[in-house]
N, C-alpha and C positions, 0 to 999 in steps of 0.2 A: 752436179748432184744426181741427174737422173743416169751418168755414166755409172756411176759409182755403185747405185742401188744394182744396173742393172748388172754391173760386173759379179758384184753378190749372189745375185739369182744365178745367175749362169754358172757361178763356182758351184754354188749346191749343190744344183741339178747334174754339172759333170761328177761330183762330191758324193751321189746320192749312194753309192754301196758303200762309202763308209761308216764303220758304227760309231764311232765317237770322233764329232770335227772339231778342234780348235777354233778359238778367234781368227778371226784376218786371216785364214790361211786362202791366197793367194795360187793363181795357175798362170801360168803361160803357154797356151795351146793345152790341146785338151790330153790329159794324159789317158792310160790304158788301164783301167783297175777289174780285175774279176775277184771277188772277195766272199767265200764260203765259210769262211772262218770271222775273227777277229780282229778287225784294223782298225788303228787307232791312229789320228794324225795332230800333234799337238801346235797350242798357238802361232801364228805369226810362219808357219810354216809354208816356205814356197815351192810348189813344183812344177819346174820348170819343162816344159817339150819342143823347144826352141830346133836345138839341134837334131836332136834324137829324142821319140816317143818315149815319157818316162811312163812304167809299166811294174805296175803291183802288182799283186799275185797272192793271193790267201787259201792254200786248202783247208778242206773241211776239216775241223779240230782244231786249227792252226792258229796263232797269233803272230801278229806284226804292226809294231808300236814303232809309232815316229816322234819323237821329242820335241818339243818347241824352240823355234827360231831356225829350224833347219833348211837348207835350201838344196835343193835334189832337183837337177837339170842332167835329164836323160836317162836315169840309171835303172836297172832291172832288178826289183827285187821282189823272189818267190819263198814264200815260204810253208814249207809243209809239217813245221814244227813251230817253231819260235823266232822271229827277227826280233832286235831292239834296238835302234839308231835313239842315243842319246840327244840331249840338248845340243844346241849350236856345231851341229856336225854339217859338211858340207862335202858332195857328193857328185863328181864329175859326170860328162858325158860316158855315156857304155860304161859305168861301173856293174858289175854282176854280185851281187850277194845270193849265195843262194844256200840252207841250211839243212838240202838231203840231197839226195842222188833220183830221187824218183821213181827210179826202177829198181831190182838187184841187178847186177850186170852178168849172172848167167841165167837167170830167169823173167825174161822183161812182163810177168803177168804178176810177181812180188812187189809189194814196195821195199824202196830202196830205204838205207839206213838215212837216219837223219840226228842233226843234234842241236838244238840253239845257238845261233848268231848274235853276238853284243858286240855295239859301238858304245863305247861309253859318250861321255860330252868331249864337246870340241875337238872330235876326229873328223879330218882331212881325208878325201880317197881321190887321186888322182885319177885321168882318164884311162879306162880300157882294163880298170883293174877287179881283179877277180877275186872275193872271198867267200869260200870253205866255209863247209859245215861245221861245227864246234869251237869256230873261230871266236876270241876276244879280243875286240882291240879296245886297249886302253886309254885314258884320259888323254890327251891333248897328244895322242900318237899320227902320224899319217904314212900313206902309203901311197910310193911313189906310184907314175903312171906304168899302166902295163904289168903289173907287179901281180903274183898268184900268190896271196895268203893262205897257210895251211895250218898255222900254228898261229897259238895268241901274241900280240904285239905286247911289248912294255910300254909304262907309261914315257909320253916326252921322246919318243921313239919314233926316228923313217926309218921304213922297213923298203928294200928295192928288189928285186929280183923274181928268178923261179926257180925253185920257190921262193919266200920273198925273206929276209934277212935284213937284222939289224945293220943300217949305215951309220947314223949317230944320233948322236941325244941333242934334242931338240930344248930350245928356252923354254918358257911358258907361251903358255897359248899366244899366239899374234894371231887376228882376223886376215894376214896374207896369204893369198893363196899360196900351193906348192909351185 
């Protein structure tokens, strides 16, 4: 019982730049959050820093919304516009989401163009995989490891490559990983 309490406090306290926490959301090793903006982490949601520091990122303006039941072990997401990880998405080591460029790339004192990132529920992103500003990936879609998203996924969709492209259509949702 006093494990439990104190594992509570301790998520808070690592928890404490979030502005809106869910229930039972859960850490493993302490993650990396700088948060100026809007972050939102929904119920029962875990993240994980086992392998790799999982490390959020909120610029000022910005929103990034995490759905409930999600489980996020390692992955890097910055957002200086808009992120939104759906329900029961699950999110590999070194996965990159990221929804601008930051800079412009011939004048590094501009910001870079930006556009909203959407996972909808129950997307898959394998390890090392990279997605793109204006990206949408749709319901029960995943992307294999290693794979550079630049264009939105369909739903029921692996997408592999680089860039990354439809391989094939997937059943409904199974909770198996890729």
């Amino acid at each position: 019982m006093f494990k439990q309490l104190w594992n509570k406090l301790k998520n808070r306290w690592l928890l404490q730049g979030v502005n809106t926490l869910g229930k039972d959301v859960s850490l493993l090793k302490r993650p990396s959050i700088q948060n100026e903006g809007m972050l939102r982490i929904g119920d029962r949601t875990e993240l994980r820093s086992d392998i790799h520091r999982c490390r959020l990122a909120v610029q000022a303006g910005a929103k990034l919304s995490i759905g409930e039941d999600c489980w996020i072990n390692g992955a890097m997401i910055a957002a200086t516009n808009s992120v939104t990880i759906g329900n029961h998405c699950r999110l590999a080591p070194f996965v990159h989401i990221m929804d601008g460029d930051f800079h412009d790339l011939q004048d590094r004192t501009l910001p870079g163009e930006s556009a909203p990132v959407i996972l909808e529920d129950f997307v898959k992103v394998g390890t090392r995989a990279i997605i793109l500003k204006g990206v949408r990936v749709h319901k029960g879609a995943a992307i294999a490891p290693g794979s550079i998203v630049t264009k939105d996924v369909p739903p029921d969709t692996l997408v592999a490559g680089v860039p990354a492209k439809p391989i094939k259509k997937l059943n409904a949702y199974s909770d198996s990983l890729i």
